[in-house]
C-alpha positions as CSV (number, residue, x, y, z in Angstrom):
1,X,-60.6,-7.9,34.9
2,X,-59.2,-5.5,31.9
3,X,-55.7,-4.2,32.2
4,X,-57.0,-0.5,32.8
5,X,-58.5,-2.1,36.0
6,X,-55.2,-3.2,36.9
7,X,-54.1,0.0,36.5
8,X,-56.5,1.7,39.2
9,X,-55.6,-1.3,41.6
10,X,-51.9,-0.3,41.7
11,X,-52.1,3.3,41.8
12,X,-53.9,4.8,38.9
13,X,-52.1,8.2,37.8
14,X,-49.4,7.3,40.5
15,X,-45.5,8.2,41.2
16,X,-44.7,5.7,38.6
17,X,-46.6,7.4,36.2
18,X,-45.6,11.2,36.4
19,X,-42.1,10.0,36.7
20,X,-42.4,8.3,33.5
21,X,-43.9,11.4,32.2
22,X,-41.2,13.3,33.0
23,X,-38.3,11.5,31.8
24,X,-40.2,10.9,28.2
25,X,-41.1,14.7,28.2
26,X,-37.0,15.6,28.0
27,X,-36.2,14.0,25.0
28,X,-39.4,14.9,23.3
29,X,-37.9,18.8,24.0
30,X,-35.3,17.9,21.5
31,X,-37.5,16.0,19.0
32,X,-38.8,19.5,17.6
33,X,-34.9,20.7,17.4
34,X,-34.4,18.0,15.0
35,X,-37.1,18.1,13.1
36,X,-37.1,22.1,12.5
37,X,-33.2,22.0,12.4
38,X,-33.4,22.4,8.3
39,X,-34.5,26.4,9.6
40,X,-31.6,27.2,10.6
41,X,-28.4,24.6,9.7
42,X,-29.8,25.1,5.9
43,X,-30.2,29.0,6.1
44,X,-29.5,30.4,2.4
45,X,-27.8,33.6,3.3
46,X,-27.7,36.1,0.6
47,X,-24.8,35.7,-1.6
48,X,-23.5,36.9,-5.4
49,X,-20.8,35.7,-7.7
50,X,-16.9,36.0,-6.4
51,X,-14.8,38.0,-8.9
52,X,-12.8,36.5,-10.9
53,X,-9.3,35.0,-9.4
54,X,-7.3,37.5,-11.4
55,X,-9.0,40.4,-10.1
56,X,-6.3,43.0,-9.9
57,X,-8.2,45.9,-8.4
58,X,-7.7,45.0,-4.5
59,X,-7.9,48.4,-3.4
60,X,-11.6,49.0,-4.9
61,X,-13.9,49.1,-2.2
62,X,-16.2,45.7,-1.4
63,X,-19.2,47.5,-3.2
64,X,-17.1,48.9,-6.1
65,X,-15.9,45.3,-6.5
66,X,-19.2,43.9,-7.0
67,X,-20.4,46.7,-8.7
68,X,-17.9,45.9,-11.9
69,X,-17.9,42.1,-12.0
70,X,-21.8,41.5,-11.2
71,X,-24.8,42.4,-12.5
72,X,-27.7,44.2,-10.5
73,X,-31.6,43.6,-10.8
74,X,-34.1,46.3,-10.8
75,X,-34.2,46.0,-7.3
76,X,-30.5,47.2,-7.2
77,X,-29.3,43.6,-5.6
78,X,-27.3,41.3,-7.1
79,X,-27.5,38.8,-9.1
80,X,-27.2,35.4,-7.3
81,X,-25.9,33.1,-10.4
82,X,-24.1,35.1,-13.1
83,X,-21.9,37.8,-13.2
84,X,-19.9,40.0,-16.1
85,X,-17.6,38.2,-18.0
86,X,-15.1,40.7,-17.9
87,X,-15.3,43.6,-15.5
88,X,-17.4,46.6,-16.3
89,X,-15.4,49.6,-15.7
90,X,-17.0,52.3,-16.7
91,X,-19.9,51.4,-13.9
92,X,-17.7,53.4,-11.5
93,X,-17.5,56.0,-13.5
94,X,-21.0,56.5,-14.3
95,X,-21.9,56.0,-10.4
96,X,-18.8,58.6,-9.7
97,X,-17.3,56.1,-7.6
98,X,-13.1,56.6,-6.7
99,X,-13.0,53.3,-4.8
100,X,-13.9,54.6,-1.7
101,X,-17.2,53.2,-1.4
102,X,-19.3,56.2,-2.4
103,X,-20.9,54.8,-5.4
104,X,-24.5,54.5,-6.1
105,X,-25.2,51.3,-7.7
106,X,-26.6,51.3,-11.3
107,X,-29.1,48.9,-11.9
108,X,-28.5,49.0,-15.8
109,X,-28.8,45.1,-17.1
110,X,-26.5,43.9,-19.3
111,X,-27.1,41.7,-22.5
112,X,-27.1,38.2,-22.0
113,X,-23.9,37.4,-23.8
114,X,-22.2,39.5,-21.1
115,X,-22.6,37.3,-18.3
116,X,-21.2,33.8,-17.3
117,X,-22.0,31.5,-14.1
118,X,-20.3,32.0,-10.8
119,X,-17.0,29.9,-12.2
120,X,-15.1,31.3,-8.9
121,X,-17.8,30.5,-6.5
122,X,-19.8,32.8,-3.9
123,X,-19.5,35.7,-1.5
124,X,-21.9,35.0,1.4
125,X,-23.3,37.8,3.7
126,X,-23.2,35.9,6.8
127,X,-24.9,38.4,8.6
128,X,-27.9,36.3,10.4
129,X,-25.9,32.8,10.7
130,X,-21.8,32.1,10.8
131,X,-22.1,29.3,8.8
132,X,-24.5,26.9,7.5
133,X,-24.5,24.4,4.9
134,X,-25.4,26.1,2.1
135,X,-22.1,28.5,2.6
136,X,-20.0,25.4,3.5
137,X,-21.0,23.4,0.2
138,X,-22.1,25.7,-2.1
139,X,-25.9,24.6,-2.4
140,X,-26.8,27.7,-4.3
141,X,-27.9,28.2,-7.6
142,X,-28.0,24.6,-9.8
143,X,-27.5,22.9,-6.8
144,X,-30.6,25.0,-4.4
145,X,-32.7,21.9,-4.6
146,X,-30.3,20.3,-2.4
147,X,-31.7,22.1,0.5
148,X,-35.2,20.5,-0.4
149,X,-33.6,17.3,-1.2
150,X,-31.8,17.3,2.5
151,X,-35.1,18.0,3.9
152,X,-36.2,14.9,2.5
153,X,-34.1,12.3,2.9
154,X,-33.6,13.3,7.0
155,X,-37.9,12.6,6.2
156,X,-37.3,9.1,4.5
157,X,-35.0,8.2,7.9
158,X,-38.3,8.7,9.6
159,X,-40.4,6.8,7.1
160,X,-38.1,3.7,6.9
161,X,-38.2,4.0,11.2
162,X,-41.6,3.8,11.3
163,X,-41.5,1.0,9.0
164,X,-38.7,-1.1,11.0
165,X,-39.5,0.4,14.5
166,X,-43.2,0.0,14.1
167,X,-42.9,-3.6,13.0
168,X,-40.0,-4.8,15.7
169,X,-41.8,-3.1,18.7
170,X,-44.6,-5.6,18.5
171,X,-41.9,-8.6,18.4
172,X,-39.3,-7.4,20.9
173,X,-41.2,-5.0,23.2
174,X,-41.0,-1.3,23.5
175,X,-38.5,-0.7,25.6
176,X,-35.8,-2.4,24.0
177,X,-36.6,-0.2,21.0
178,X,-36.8,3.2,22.6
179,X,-33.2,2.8,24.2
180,X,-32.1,1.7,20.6
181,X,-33.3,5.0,19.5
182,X,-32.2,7.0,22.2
183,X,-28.8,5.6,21.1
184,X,-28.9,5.8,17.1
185,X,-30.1,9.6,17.8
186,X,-27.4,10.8,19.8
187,X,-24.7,9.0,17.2
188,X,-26.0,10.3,14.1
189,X,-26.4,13.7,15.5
190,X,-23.0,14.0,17.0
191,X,-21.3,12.0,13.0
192,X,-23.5,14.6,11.3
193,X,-22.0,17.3,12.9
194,X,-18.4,16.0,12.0
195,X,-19.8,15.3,8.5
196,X,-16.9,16.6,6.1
197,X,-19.6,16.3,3.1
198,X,-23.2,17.1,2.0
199,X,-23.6,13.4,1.2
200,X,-22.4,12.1,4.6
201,X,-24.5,14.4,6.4
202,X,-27.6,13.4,4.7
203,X,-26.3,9.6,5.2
204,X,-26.2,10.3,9.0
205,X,-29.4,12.8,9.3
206,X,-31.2,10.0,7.6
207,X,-30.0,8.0,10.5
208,X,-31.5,11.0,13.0
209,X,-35.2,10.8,11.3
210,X,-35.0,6.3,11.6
211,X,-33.9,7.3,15.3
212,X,-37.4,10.0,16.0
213,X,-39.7,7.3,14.7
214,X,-38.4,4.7,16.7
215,X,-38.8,7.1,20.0
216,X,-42.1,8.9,18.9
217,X,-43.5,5.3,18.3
218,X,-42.2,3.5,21.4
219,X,-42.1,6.5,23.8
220,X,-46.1,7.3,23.2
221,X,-47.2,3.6,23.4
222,X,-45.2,3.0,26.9
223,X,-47.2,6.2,27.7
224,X,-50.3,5.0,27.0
225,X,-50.8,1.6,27.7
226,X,-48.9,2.5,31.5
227,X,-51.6,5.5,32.0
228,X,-55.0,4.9,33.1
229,X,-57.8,5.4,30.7
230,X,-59.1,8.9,32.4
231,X,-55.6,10.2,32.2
232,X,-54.8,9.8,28.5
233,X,-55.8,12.9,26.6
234,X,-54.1,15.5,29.2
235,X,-50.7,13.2,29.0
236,X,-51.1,12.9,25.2
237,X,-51.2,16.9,25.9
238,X,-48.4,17.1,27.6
239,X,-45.8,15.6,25.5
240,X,-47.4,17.9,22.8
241,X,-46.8,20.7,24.9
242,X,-43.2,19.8,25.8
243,X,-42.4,19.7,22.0
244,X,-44.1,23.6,21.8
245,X,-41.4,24.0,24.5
246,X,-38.8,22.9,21.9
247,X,-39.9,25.0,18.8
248,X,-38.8,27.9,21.4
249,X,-35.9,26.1,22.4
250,X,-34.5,25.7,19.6
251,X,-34.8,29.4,19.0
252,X,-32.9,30.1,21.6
253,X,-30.5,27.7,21.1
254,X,-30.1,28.6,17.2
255,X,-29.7,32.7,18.3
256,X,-26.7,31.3,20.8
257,X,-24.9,28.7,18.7
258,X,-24.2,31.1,14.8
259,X,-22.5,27.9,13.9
260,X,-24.6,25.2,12.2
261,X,-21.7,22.5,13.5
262,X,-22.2,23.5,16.7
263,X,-25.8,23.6,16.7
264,X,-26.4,20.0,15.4
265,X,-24.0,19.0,18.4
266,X,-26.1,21.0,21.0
267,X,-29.2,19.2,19.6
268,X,-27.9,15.7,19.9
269,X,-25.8,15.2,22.8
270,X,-28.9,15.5,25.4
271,X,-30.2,12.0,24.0
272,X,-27.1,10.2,25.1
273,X,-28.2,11.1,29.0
274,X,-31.6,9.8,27.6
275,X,-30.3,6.4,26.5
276,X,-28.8,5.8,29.7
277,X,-31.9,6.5,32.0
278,X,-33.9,4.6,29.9
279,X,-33.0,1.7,31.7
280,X,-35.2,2.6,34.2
281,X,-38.5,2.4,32.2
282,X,-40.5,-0.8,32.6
283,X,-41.5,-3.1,29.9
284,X,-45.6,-2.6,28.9
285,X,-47.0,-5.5,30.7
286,X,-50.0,-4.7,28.2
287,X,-47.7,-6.3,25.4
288,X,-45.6,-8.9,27.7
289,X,-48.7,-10.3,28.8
290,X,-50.5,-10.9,24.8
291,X,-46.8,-11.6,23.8
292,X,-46.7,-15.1,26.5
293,X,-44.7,-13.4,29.4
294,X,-46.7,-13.2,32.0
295,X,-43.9,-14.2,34.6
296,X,-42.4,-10.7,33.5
297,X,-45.9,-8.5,33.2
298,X,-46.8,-9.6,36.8
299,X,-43.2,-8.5,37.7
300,X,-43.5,-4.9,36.0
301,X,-46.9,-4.8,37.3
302,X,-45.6,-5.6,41.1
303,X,-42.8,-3.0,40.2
304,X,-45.0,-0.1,39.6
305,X,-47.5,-0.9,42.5
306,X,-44.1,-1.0,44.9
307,X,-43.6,3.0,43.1
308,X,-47.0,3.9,43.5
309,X,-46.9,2.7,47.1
310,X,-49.3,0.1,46.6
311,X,-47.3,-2.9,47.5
312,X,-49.9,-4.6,49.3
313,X,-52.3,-4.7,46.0
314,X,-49.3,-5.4,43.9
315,X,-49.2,-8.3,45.9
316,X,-53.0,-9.8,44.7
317,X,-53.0,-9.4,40.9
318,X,-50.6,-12.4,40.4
319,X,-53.9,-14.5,38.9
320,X,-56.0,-11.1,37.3
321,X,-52.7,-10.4,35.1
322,X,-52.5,-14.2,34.1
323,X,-56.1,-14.3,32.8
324,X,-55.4,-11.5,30.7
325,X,-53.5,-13.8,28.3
326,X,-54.9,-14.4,25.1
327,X,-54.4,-15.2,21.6
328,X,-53.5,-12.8,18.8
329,X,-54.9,-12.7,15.0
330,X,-53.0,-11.0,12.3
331,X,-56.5,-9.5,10.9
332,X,-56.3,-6.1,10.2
333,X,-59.4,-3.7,11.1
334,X,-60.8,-1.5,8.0
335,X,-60.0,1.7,10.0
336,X,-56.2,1.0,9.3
337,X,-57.2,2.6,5.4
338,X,-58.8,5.3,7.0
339,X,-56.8,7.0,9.6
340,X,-53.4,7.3,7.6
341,X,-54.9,10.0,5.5
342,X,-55.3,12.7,8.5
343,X,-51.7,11.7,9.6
344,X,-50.3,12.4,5.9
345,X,-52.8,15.9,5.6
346,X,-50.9,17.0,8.6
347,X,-47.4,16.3,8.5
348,X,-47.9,17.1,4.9
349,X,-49.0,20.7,5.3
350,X,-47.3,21.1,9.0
351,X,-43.6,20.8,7.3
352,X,-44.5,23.2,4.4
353,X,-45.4,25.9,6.4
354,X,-42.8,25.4,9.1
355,X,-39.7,24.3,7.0
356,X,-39.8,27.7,4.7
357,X,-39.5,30.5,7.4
358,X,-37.2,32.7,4.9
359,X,-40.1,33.1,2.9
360,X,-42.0,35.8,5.2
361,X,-39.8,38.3,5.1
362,X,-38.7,38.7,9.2
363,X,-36.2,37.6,11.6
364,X,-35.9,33.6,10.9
365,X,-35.5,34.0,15.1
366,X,-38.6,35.8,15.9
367,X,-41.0,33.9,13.3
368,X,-39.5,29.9,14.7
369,X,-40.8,31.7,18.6
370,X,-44.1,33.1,16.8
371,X,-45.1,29.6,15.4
372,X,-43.6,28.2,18.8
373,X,-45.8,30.1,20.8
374,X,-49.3,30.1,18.7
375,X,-48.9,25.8,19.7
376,X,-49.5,26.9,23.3
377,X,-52.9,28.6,23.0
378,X,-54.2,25.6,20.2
379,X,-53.3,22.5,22.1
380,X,-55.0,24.3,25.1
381,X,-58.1,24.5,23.0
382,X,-57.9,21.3,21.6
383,X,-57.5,19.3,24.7
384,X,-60.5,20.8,25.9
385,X,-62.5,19.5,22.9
386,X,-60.9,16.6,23.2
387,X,-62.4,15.8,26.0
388,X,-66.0,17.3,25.2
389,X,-66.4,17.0,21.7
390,X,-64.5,13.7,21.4
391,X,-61.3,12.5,18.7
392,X,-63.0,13.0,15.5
393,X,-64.7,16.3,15.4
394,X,-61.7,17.6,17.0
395,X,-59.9,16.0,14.5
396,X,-62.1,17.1,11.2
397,X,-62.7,20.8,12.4
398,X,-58.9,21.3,13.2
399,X,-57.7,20.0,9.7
400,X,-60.4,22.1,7.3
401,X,-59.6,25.5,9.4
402,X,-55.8,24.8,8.7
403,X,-56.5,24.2,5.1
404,X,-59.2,26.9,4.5
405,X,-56.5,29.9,5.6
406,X,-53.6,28.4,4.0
407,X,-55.8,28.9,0.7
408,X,-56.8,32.0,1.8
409,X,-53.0,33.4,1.9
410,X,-52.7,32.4,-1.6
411,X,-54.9,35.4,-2.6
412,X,-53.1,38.0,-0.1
413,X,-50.5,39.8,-1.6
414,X,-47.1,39.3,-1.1
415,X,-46.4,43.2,0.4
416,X,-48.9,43.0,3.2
417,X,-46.6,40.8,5.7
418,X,-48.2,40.7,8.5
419,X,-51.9,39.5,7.0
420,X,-49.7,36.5,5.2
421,X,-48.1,35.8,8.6
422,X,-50.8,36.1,10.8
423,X,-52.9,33.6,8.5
424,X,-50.0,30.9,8.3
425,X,-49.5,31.4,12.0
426,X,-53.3,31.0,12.6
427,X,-52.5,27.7,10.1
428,X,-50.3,26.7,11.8
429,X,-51.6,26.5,15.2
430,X,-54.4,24.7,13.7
431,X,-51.9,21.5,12.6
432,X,-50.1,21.5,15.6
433,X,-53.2,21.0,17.5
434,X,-54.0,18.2,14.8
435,X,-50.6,16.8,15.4
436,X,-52.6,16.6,19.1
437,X,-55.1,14.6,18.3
438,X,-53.4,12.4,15.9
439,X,-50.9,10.8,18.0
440,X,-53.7,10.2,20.9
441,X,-55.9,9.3,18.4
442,X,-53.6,6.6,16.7
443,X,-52.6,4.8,19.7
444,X,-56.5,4.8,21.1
445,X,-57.6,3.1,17.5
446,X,-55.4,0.0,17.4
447,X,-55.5,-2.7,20.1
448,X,-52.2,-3.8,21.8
449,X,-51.3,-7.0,20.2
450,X,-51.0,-4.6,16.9
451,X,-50.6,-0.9,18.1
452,X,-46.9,-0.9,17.2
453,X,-47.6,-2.2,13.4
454,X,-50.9,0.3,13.3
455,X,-48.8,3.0,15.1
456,X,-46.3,2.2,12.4
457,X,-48.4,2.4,9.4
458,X,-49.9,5.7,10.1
459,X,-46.9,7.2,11.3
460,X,-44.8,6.0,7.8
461,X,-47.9,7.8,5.8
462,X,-47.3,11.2,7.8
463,X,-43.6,11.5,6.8
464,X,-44.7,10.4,3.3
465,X,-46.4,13.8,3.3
466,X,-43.3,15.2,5.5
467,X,-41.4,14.1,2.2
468,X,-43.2,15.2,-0.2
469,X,-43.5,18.8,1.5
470,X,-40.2,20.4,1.0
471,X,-40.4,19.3,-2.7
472,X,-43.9,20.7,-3.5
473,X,-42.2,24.0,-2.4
474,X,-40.3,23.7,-5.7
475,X,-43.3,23.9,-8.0
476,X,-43.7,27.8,-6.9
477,X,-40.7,28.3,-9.2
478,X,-42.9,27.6,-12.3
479,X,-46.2,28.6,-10.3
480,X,-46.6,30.4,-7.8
481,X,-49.5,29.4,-6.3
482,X,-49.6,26.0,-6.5
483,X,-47.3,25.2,-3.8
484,X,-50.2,27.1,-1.2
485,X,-53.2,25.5,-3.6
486,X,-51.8,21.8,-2.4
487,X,-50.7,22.6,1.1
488,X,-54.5,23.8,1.9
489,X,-56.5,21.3,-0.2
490,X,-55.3,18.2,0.9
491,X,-56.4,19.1,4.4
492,X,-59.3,20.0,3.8
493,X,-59.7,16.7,2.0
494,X,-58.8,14.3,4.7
495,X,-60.8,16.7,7.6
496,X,-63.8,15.4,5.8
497,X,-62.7,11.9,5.8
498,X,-61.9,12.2,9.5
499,X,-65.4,11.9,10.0
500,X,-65.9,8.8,9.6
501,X,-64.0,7.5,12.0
502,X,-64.8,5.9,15.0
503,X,-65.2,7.9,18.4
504,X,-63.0,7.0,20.8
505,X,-63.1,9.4,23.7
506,X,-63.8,7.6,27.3
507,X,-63.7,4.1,25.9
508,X,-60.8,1.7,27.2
509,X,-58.0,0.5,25.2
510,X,-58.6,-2.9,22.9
511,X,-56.3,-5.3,24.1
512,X,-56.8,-7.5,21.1
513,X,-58.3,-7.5,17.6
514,X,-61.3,-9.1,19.1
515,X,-62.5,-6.2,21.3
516,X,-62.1,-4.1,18.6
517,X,-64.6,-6.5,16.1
518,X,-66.6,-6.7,19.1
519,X,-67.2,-3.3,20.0
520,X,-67.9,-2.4,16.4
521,X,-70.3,-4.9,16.5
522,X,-71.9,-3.5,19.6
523,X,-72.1,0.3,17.9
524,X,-74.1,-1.4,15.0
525,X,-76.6,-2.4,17.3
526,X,-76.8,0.2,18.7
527,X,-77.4,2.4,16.0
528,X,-80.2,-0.7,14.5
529,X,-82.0,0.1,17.7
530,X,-82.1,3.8,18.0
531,X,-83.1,3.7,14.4
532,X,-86.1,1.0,15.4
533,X,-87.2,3.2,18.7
534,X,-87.2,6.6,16.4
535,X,-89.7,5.1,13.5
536,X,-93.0,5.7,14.2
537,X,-95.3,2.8,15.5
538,X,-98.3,1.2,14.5
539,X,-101.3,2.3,16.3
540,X,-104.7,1.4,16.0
541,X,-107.4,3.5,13.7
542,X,-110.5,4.7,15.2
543,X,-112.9,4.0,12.1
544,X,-114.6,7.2,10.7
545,X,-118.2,7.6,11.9
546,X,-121.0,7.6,9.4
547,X,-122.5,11.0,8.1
548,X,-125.9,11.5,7.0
């Protein structure tokens, strides 16, 4: 009998299971606060050079101030880096200003001699956000590639998780892991809030991204392996959907709490309520059982019949869940070099659009709900191809459409807004839904005995690319386009790889490495004969009569 039989015999898509649902669905709320947090916490506010500490003139008017000790672009704003060497004087004059903040800002540029950096620091206008960290440390101008670099390292935390987490899951169990992550979340969220140094807070957000691949990884295989095989795409869905409910979350969250300190708090605490009613989740009996611990499978197993009110079946699956035992193999399948590369296409593109909201010229508030709220409508669609079109057309079609308008809003000027917003919107919507796909996808491709290593694998290649995003962004200083050239081609690339992948939709999951040989194995004759019935037989000649 295979485990998915099991399954139906003790309640199918039962209490257990929508309870279990539920309580994985809160914390997955927070996960997209934590990844997006960079919007907000790492806001660049506008800001200019301070005037100088000797700065006598205290009665000049804020605008006369920096009107005389910094220069102004043609734009009339200014500069962000430099500012006169010694005040400019006559400026006031020649804008009629008599320090009661009258003037009209010249624009005239000075020569390049004239100006020094900002040796007093920066004036912020904290006008959108309180405080963030670019205010508190000063990660303007030389140092602006600290907000990239931030970015990054929190996405190395989630690289080196899926590395560790992947790899430990499959030795100690799921469950074990998640509540380990539960806990390491909450801690380094609430130490990076108290962080008294860019450093520090890096140290500890790196800590934050270890914790996210350790509950993405465990949460969605206890998910899966507990849900019976007809129920998997709509509760793949529904996690997706709960981390759509997030991006608007956080929003709203960010719009309440000005403070990025406070903010970081808000986002962390909810995961220590999360570590302690993770208690309550049972161990997969999937992995107890190929692990030798069949004692505790049949237990779980009993457990969740008793919750699904099927005691009485509970009861008779003592010997089916004992002959489930077998033996594992450390071969690896050829579809583990394969299905990295549309994990790493979208992560990769997914963080570049979404971590660079600044760039479109609107509320940061209103365009974080915007790209919130286009995921609702796209993981409706998707989860209705899903489940008529199947994994990998769903998966192909997704990724080129994503990649094909990011390229296309390389060639729309910057001044029509809402054309360049609608497009990365429309983008956007297209990786979330691959986001979808990829996680049911992943967990549907490897058997049991090695779902948490091939989990593991693909997940560490997607925050490669969720690395490598925010520092792409800094080729546009040299280039422009670039940046939008790379976020849409290497989509594109890996939605025609996708392909080739093996179709998944309505098939059980592979308990063991064998299955998956197996049903390969079975596909290949299948194809061999459809290829023998659709070549044309033999048949017999009627010989040509004889003409006079």
């Amino acid at each position: 009998m295979a485990f998915g039989e099991i399954i139906d015999k003790v309640g199918g898509m039962g209490r257990f299971q929508f309870i279990q649902l539920s309580l994985i669905c809160l914390p997955m709320l927070m996960l997209a606060s934590h990844n997006l947090l960079q919007n907000f916490v790492a806001m660049v506010p506008p800001h200019h050079c301070q005037a100088p500490k000797n700065f006598s003139e205290s009665n000049l008017d804020p605008k006369d101030i920096v009107l005389v000790t910094v220069p102004l672009d043609s734009k009339g704003r200014p500069f962000k880096c430099q500012r006169y060497s010694s005040p400019r004087w006559y400026l006031l004059a020649e804008n009629g200003s008599l320090g009661d903040g009258s003037s009209v800002q010249g624009t005239r540029s000075p020569p390049l001699t004239d100006l020094q950096g900002c040796e007093d620091g920066w004036e912020y206008e904290m006008t959108d956000r309180s405080s963030t960290i670019i205010s508190e440390w000063d990660l303007v101008c030389d140092l602006h590639s600290y907000k990239q670099m931030g970015q990054s390292i929190y996405m190395g935390g989630v690289l080196v998780g899926a590395l560790i987490f992947g790899g430990f899951s499959d030795r100690f169990g799921r469950k074990k892991l998640m509540l380990i992550s539960h806990l390491m979340m909450a801690v380094g969220g609430t130490c990076a809030t108290f962080a008294p140094s860019f450093f520090l807070f890096c140290l500890f957000r790196f800590f934050c991204g270890m914790a996210l691949s350790g509950f993405v990884l465990n949460a969605h295989s206890l998910n899966v392996e507990w849900i019976p095989t007809q129920a998997r795409t709509m509760t793949v869905a529904t996690t997706g959907y709960c981390y759509t409910m997030g991006q608007l979350l956080l929003s709203g969250v960010a719009y309440l709490l000005r403070d990025w300190r406070w903010l970081t708090l808000a986002v962390s605490l909810p995961f220590y309520i999360c570590f302690l009613y993770s208690w309550w989740f049972q161990e997969s009996a999937r992995w107890l059982v190929l692990s030798g611990k069949s004692d505790q499978a049949v237990k779980c197993v009993k457990t969740v019949a008793r919750i699904n009110g099927c005691k009485a079946e509970g009861e008779k699956i003592d010997v089916e869940v004992r002959s489930l035992t077998c033996t594992a193999t450390s071969k690896m399948v050829t579809r583990a070099v394969k299905s990295p590369s549309f994990r790493f296409s979208t992560s990769f593109a997914y963080y570049g659009l979404a971590l660079d909201l600044q760039k479109f010229g609107v509320s940061i508030y209103l365009i974080q709900v915007i790209f919130g709220a286009v995921d609702i409508p796209a993981k409706i669609i998707i989860t209705a191809s899903l489940s008529h079109f199947g994994r990998c057309r769903s998966q192909s079609v997704v990724l080129i459409v994503a990649g094909v308008t990011i390229l296309i809003n390389i060639l729309v000027p910057y001044d029509q807004q809402i054309l360049r917003t609608s497009l990365a919107v429309l983008g956007k919507g297209c990786l979330a839904a691959s986001f979808n796909v990829c996680f049911l996808y992943s967990g549907e491709l490897y058997p049991t005995v090695i779902r948490q290593n091939g989990m593991g694998w693909v997940s560490m290649t997607a925050r490669v690319g969720a690395m490598v995003a925010p520092m792409v962004q800094l080729l546009g200083e040299t280039t422009a386009w670039l940046p939008g050239l790379i976020y849409g081609g290497v989509p594109i690339l890996s939605g025609l790889v996708a392909i080739f992948l093996p179709e998944t939709m309505s098939t059980p999951l592979p308990e063991t490495i064998q299955d998956v040989e197996e049903r390969i194995a079975n596909k290949k004759c299948q194809r061999a004969t459809k290829k023998q019935e659709a070549e044309p037989k033999d048949t017999d000649s009627f010989p040509l009569k004889e003409t006079a």
